[in-house]
N, C-alpha and C positions, 0 to 999 in steps of 0.2 A: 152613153148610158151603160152602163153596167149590171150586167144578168147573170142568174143564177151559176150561167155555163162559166163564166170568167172565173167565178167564186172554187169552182170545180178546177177548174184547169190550173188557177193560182196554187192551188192546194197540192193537185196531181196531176203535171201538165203531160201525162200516158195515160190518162183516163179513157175509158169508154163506155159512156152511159147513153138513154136517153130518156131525154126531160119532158114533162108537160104537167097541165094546171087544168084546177077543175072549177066551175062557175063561181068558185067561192078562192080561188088563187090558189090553192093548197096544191102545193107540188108533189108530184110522182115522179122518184128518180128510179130507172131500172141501172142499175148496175154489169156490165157485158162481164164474160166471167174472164177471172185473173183481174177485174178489178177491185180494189178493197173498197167497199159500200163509209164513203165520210159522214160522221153522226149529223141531225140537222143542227144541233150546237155548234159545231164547227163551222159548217156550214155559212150558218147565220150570224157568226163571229168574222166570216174572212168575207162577206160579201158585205156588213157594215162598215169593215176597215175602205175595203175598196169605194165603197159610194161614199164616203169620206175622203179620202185622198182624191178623186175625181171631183169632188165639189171644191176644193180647195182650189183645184189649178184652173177653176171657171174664167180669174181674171188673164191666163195666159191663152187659154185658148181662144179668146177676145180679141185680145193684143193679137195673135198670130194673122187671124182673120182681117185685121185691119194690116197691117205690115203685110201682107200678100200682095194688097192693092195698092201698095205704092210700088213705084219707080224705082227704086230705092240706090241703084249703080247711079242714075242719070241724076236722081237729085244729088247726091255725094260729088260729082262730078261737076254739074251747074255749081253747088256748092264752092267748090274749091276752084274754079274759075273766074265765078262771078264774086267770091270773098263775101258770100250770103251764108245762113244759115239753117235754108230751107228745110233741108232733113232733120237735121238735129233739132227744130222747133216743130215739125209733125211727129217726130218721136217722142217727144215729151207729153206733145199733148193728148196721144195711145195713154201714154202711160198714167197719166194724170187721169185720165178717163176712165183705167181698168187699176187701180192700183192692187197690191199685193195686197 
């Protein structure tokens, strides 16, 4: 999930502010001094880049989640002992399941 602060920190990762929101979401940024106060245009420009680029890679962080949960030395390994293809047919079908 990507929030306001990332948007902040992508922009000006020595920033020091702090953030908060009011019943209706509307942010209040305080600015600490020596830092340069970012317009909410910009703002709201680098935090739609981000939640864009982070939706994009949904199908990778899928894939990863599942590739955690294998075995993945020990099947390589049955694999190439047993002359199967264990691994290399549950990697496809991550992949076939999360495509890009």
């Amino acid at each position: 999930m990507i929030t306001l602060a990332d948007a902040i920190l992508d922009i000006n990762p020595n920033a020091i502010f702090s953030a908060s929101h009011d019943i209706n979401f509307a942010h209040k940024i305080i600015w600490r001094e020596g830092t340069e106060a970012i317009s909410v245009d910009v703002l709201t420009t680098k935090y739609n880049e981000l939640v864009a680029e982070y939706d994009s890679q949904e199908y990778a962080r899928n894939r990863k989640a599942e590739y955690d949960q294998l075995n993945q030395f020990e099947m390589q390994f049955d694999d190439d002992r047993d002359g199967t293809t264990t691994w290399v047919d549950k990697i496809n079908e991550i992949k076939a399941r999360y495509p890009k």
